[in-house]
C-alpha positions in Angstrom: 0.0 0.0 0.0 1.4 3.4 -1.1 2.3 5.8 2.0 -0.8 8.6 2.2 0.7 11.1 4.8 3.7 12.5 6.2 4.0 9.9 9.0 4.1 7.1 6.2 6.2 8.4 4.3 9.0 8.6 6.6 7.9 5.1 7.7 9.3 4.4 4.4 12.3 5.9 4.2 12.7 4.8 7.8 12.0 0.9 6.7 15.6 1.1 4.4 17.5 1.8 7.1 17.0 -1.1 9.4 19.9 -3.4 9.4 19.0 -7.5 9.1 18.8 -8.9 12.5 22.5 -10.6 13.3 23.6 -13.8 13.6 23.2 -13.4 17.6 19.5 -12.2 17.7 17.9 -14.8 15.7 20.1 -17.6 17.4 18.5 -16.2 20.7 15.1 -15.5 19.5 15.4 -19.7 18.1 16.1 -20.5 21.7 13.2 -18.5 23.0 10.4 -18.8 20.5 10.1 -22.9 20.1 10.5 -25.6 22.1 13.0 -28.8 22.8 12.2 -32.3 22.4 13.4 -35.7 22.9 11.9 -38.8 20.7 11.9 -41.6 23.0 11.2 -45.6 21.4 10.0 -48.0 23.8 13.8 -49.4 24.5 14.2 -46.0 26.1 16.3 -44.8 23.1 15.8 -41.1 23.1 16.9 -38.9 20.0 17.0 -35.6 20.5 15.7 -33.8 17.9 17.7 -30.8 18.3 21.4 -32.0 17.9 20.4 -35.3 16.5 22.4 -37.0 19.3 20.6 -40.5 20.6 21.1 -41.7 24.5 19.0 -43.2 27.0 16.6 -42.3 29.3 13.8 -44.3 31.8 10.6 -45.4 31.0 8.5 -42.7 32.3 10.8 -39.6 32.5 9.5 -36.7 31.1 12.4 -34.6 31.0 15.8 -35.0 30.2 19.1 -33.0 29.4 20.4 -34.0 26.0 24.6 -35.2 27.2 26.1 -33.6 23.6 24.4 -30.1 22.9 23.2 -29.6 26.7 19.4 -28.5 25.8 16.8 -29.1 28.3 14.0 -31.6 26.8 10.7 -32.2 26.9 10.7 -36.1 26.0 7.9 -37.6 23.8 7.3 -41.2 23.4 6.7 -41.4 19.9 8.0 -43.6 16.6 7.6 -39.7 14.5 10.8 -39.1 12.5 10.0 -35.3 11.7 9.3 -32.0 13.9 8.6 -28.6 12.3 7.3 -26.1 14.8 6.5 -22.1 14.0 7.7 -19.6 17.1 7.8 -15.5 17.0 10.5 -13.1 18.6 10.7 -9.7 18.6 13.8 -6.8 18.5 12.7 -3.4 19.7 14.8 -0.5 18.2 14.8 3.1 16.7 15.3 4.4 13.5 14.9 7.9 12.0 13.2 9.2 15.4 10.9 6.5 15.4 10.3 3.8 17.6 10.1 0.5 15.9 9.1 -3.2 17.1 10.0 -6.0 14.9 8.6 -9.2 14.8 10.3 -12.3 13.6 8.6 -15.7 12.2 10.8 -18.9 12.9 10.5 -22.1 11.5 12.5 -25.2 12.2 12.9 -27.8 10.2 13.8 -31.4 12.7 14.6 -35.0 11.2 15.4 -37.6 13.8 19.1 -37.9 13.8 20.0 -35.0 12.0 20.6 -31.4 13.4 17.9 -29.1 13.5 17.9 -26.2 10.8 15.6 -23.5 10.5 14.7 -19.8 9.0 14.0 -16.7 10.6 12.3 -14.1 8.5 10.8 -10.9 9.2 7.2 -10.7 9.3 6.3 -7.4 10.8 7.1 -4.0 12.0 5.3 -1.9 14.1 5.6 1.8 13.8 5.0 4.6 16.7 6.2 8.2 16.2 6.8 10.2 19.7 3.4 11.6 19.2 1.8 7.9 19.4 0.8 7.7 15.8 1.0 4.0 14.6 1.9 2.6 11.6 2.2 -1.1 10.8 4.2 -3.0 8.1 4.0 -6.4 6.8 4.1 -9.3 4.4 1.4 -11.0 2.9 0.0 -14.3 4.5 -1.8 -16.6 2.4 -5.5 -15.8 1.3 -8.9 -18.0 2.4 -6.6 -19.3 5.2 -7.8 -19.4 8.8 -4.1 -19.8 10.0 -2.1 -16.4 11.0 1.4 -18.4 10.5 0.7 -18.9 6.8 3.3 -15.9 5.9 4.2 -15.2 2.5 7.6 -15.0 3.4 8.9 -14.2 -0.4 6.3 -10.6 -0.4 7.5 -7.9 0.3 7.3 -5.4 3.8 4.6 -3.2 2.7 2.1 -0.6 4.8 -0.5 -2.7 5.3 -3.5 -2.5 7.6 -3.6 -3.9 10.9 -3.4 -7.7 10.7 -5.3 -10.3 12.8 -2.1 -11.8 13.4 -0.7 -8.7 15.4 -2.6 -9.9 18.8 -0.7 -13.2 18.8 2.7 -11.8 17.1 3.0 -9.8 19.9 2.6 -11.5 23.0 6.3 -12.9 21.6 10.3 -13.0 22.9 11.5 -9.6 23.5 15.3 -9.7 22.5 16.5 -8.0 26.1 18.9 -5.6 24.6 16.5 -2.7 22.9 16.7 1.2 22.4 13.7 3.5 22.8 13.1 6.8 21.8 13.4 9.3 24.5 9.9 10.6 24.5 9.0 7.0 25.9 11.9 7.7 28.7 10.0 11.3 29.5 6.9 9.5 29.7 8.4 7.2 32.5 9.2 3.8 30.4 12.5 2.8 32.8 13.2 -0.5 30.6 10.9 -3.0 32.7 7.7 -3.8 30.8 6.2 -5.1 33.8 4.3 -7.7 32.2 2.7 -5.4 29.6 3.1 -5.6 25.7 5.5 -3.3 24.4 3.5 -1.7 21.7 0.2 -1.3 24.2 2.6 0.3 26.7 4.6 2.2 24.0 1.1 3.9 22.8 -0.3 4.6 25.7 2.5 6.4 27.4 2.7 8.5 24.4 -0.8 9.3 24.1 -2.5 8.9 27.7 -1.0 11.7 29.9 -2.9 8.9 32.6 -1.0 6.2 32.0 2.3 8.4 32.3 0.9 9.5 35.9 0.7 5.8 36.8 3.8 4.5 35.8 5.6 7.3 36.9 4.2 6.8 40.5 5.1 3.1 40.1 1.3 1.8 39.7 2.2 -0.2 36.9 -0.6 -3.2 37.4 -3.0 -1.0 37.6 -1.8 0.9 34.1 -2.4 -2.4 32.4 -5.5 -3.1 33.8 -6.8 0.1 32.0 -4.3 -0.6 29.1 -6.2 -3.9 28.3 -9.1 -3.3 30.0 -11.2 -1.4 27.5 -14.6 -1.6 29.4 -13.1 0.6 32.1 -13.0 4.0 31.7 -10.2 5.5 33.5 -11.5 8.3 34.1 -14.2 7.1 36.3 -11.7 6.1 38.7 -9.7 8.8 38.1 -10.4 10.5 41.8 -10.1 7.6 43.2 -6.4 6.9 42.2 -5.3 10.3 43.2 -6.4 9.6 46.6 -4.1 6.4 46.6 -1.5 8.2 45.1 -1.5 10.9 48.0 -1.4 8.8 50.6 0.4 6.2 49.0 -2.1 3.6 49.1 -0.4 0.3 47.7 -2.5 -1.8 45.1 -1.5 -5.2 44.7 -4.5 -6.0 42.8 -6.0 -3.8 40.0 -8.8 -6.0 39.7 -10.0 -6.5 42.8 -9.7 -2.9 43.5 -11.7 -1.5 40.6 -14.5 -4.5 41.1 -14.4 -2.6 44.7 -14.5 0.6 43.6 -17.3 -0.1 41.2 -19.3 -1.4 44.0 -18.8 2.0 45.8 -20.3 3.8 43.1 -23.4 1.8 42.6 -24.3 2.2 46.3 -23.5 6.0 46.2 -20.4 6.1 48.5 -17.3 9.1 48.3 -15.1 8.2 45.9 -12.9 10.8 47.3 -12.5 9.7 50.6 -9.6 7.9 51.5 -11.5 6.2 54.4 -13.3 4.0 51.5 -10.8 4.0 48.7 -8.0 2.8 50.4 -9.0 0.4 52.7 -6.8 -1.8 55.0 -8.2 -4.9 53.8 -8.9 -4.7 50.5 -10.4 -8.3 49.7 -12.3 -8.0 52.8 -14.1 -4.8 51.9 -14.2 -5.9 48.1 -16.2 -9.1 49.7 -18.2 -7.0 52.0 -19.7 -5.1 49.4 -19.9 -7.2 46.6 -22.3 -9.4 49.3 -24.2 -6.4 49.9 -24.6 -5.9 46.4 -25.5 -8.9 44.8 -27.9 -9.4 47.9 -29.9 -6.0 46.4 -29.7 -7.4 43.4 -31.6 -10.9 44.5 -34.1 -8.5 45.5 -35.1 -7.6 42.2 -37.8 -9.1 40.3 -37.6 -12.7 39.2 -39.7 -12.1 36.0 -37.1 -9.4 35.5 -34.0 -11.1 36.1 -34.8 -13.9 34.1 -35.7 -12.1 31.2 -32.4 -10.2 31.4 -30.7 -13.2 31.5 -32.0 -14.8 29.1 -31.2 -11.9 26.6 -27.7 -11.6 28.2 -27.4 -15.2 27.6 -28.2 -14.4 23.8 -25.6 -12.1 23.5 -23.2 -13.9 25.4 -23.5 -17.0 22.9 -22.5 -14.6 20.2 -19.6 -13.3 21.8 -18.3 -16.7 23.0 -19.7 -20.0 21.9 -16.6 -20.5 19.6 -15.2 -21.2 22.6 -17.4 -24.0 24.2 -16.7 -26.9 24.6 -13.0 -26.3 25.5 -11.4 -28.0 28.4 -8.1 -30.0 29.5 -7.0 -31.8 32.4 -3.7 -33.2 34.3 -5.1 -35.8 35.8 -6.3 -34.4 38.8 -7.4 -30.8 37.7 -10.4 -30.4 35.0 -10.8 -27.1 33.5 -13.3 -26.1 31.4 -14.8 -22.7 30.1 -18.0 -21.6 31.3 -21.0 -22.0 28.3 -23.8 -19.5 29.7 -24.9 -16.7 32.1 -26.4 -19.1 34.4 -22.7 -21.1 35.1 -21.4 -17.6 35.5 -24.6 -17.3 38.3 -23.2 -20.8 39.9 -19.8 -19.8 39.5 -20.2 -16.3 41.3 -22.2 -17.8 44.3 -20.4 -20.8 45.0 -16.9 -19.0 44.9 -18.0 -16.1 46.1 -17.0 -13.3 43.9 -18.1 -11.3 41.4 -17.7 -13.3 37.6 -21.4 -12.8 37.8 -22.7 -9.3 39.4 -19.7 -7.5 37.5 -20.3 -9.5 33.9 -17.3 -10.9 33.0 -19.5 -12.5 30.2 -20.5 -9.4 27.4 -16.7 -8.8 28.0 -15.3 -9.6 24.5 -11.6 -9.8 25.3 -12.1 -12.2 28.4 -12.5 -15.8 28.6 -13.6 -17.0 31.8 -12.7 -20.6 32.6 -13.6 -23.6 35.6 -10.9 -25.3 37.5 -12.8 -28.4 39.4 -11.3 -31.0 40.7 -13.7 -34.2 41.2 -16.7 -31.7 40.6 -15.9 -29.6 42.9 -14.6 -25.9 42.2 -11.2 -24.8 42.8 -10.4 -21.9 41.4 -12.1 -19.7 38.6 -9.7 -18.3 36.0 -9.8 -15.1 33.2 -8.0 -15.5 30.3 -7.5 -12.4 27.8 -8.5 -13.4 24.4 -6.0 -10.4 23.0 -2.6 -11.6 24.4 -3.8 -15.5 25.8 -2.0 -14.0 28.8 -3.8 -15.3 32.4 -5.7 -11.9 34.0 -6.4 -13.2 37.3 -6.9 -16.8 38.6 -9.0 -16.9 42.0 -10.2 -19.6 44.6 -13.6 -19.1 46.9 -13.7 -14.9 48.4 -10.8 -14.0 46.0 -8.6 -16.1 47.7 -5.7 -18.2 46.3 -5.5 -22.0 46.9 -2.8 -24.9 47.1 -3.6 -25.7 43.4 -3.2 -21.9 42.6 0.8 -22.7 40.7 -0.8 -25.9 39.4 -3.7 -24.0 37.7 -1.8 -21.7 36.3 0.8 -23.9 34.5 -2.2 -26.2 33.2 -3.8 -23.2 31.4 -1.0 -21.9 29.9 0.6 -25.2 28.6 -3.0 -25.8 27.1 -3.0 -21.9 25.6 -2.5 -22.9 22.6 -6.1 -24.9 22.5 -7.7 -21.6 22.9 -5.5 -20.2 19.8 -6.8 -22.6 17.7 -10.2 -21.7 18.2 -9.4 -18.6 17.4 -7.5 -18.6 14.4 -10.7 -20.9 13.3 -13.3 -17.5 13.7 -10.3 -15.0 12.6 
């Protein structure tokens, strides 16, 4: 696509400058982006399918350390003689007064016994001048195709609109050494993402004097709550955080406080006193009034409530049912996401939180999901459907539980389930 502005333009003329990525960054974005296994017979001869070296290992071991190149394995028993896997890594520089991020696509190529080879093209570039104008750059990826790693990796790096595949491109590796513009040092960027994507964080520092304030005073988890949080308007909380920032309230958890805070305002309470804004206990109070307020709410009419379910159940099906049916175990822990309005009901009252009352389900980037184990709940967990990234993962009153770790690996080992589905509706 031809540049139409200024800003394109010397996207352009930027895009000439950047040198290839070295030797060193795509050996380390290799190491970070896919993963090592070992193919394991039956004899307990294991290949590793990174070197190509063969040794043994017990029946039963799931990981192993390969004796020749030294790589940490993941061992499969399996007779498969091939592996190709697809991984993305990113290098964050600047050019021409720009900041840039650029996203690599690797592909290995594995034969059992042989040394793994693979190729690392760039797939992407995205583009932020210092006043937070965006541009993005990219190659083509095959047509009619439901998968975003289909790149046409002979096109070109062209302006191109914003791709479906950006979401999942960018939740990649960051190579750890990067420059930035100063403008994003100004704005309070001191090298540490805090667990936020670059470009999100990039943008909104440069054009959300907000988010500045926050990071600046070190409330970093709650700038990416209202980073990726797009059903919460900052600026309803706005007095509220200046009161925490005067008196230096400490919050731990963003979500839990703005749940609490939401509460406040539907029974009426000062936002701007400190007395209810920063309280002691947090998850006490959160509890407190989220009791008190889904009691009013049981107090409403039935007829009422279950017509308003019913058409909230409607519109939840569209936003989420290409997600049913999902679930994965370990053995002992069964998760599974959550199909209607009336399991988020079930869920809320039985763990005793707010999934229901606050309507996690008309929120189109969250995916709630069910940890049970023999039928019984354990912990309930909110996956963002922009970054696949874990939200917040609670037991009964907010609480974590001895599973909590356990949970939390299971989901994110099975993320990739959740992809699928939605590269299916991209």
């Amino acid at each position: 696509m031809r540049p139409k502005n200024d800003f394109q333009r010397q996207v352009v003329a930027a895009m000439g400058k950047l040198r290839p990525a070295t030797k060193r960054q795509m050996q380390w974005g290799y190491d970070n982006s896919v993963y090592f296994y070992g193919y394991r017979l039956k004899s307990g001869k294991t290949t590793c399918m990174e070197c190509g070296h063969t040794f043994v290992t017990e029946e039963g071991k799931e990981n192993a350390v390969c004796p020749h190149c030294g790589k940490h394995l993941t061992v499969k028993d399996t007779k498969r003689q091939k592996l190709s896997q697809v991984g993305y890594f990113s290098i964050i520089t600047t050019q021409d007064g720009l900041q840039v991020l650029r996203y690599f696509f690797i592909h290995t190529h594995q034969w059992k016994g042989e040394k793994t080879t693979y190729t690392c093209t760039e797939v992407m570039q995205r583009w932020i001048d210092k006043d937070g104008n965006t541009c993005t750059t990219s190659r083509l990826r095959a047509p009619f195709t439901y998968c975003v790693d289909d790149w046409l990796c002979g096109s070109s790096l062209e302006i191109r609109t914003h791709s479906t595949a950006f979401p999942i491109v960018d939740g990649c590796s960051v190579y750890p050494q990067f420059d930035t513009i100063p403008e994003l040092k100004r704005n309070g960027f001191d090298g540490n993402f805090h667990n936020t994507l670059p470009s999100a964080l990039f943008e909104s520092l440069l054009t959300n004097a907000k988010t500045e304030t926050l990071v600046k005073a070190g409330y970093h988890e709650l700038a990416r709550k209202f980073i990726y949080d797009q059903y919460r308007d900052i600026d309803l909380y706005w007095a509220s955080v200046k009161v925490c920032i005067r008196n230096h309230y400490a919050i731990n958890d963003a979500s839990v406080w703005c749940d609490y805070i939401d509460a406040l305002r539907y029974f009426g309470k000062d936002l701007h006193n400190a007395k209810y804004v920063c309280p002691t206990d947090l998850n006490a109070e959160h509890d407190r009034w989220m009791e008190k307020k889904a009691r009013k709410e049981t107090e409403q009419d039935i007829k009422e409530k279950t017509e308003q379910i019913r058409k909230e159940d409607e519109k939840f099906r569209e936003l989420k049912s290409r997600y049913f049916g999902i679930h994965f175990t370990d053995g002992l822990i069964r998760i599974h996401v959550l199909e209607s309005v009336e399991e988020y009901l079930q869920e809320g009252e039985h763990m005793h939180h707010c999934v229901y009352s606050n309507k996690y389900y008309l929120k189109e980037d969250s995916l709630i999901l069910s940890a049970t184990i023999d039928g019984k709940r354990v912990e309930t967990i909110e996956v963002s459907l922009t970054t696949l990234k874990i939200l917040q993962c609670y037991g009964a009153c907010n609480q974590f539980t001895e599973h909590h770790k356990r949970i939390i690996s299971l989901v994110n080992s099975n993320a990739d389930t959740i992809r699928q589905r939605m590269k299916k509706a991209a």
